[in-house]
C-alpha positions in Angstrom: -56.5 -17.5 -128.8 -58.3 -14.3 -129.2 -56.1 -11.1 -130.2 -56.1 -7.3 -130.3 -53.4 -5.3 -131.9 -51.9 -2.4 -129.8 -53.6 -0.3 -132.2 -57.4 -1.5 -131.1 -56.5 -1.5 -127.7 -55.9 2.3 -127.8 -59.0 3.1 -130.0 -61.2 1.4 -127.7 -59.5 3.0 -124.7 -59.8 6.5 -126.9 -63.3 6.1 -127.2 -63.9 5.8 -123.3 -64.7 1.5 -123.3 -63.4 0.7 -119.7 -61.4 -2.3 -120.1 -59.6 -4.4 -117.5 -55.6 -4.5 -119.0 -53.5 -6.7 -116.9 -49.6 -6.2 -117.5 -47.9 -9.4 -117.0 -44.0 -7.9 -117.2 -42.1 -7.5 -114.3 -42.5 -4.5 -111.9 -39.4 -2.9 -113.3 -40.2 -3.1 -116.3 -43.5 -1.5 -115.6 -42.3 1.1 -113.7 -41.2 2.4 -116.9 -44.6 3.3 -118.3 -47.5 0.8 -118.3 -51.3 1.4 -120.3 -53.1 3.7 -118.0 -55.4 1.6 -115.9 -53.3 -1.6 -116.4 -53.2 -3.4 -113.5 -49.4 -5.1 -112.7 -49.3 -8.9 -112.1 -46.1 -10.5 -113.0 -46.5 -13.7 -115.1 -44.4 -16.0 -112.6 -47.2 -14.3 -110.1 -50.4 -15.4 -112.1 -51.3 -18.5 -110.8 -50.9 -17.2 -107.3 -53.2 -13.7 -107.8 -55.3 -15.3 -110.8 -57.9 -15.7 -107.6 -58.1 -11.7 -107.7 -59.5 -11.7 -111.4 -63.2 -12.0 -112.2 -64.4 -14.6 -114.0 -67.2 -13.0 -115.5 -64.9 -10.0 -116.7 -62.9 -10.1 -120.0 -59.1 -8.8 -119.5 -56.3 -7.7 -122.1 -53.4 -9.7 -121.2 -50.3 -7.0 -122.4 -46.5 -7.6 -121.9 -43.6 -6.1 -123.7 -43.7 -8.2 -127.0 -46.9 -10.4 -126.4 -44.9 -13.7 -126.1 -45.8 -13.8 -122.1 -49.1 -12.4 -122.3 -50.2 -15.0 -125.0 -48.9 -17.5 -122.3 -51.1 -15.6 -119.6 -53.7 -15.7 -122.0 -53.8 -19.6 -122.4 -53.1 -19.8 -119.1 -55.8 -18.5 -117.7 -58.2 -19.4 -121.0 -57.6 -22.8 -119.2 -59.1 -22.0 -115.9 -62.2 -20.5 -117.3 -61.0 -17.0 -117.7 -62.1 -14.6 -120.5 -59.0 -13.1 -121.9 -57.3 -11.4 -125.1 -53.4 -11.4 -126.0 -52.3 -8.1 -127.0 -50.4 -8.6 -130.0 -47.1 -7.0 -129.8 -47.2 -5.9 -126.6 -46.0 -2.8 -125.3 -42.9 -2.2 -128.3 -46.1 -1.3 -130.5 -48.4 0.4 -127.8 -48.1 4.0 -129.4 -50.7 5.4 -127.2 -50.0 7.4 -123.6 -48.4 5.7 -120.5 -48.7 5.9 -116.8 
């Protein structure tokens, strides 16, 4: 499973590279900050909205301690999906939030 620390997440987003974040926690937990841009689908959700993703687009799968969004990640690795696990999820995002 390919990973990015929280830390190369925010330099790439620093340096203006448009990435497509999907935050796998639940909408409460979002609603407390999320990565700006980060789209919010719920892991329980994913196989139901998965159909919403692109196939040809690679996405940064972030929760809050990347135990989920490793699951997302294999998850949807399995169905032909490009993804990345954000390692330690959003305790060690130290980078601005929506």
């Amino acid at each position: 499973m390919k990973q990015f620390t929280a830390k190369e997440v925010e330099n790439l987003l620093k340096k203006g590279k448009a990435l497509n974040v999907i935050d796998v926690r639940e909408t409460d937990e979002v609603a407390a900050g999320k990565i700006q841009g980060a789209v919010n689908i719920p892991l329980g959700l994913l196989e139901f909205r998965m159909n919403e993703l692109d196939k040809s687009k690679e996405y940064i799968m972030v929760c809050r301690s990347g135990g989920r969004s490793g699951r997302a990640t294999q998850f949807l690795n399995s169905y032909g999906y490009k993804t990345i696990n954000m390692a330690g999820g959003m305790i060690a995002w130290e980078g601005s939030v929506d």
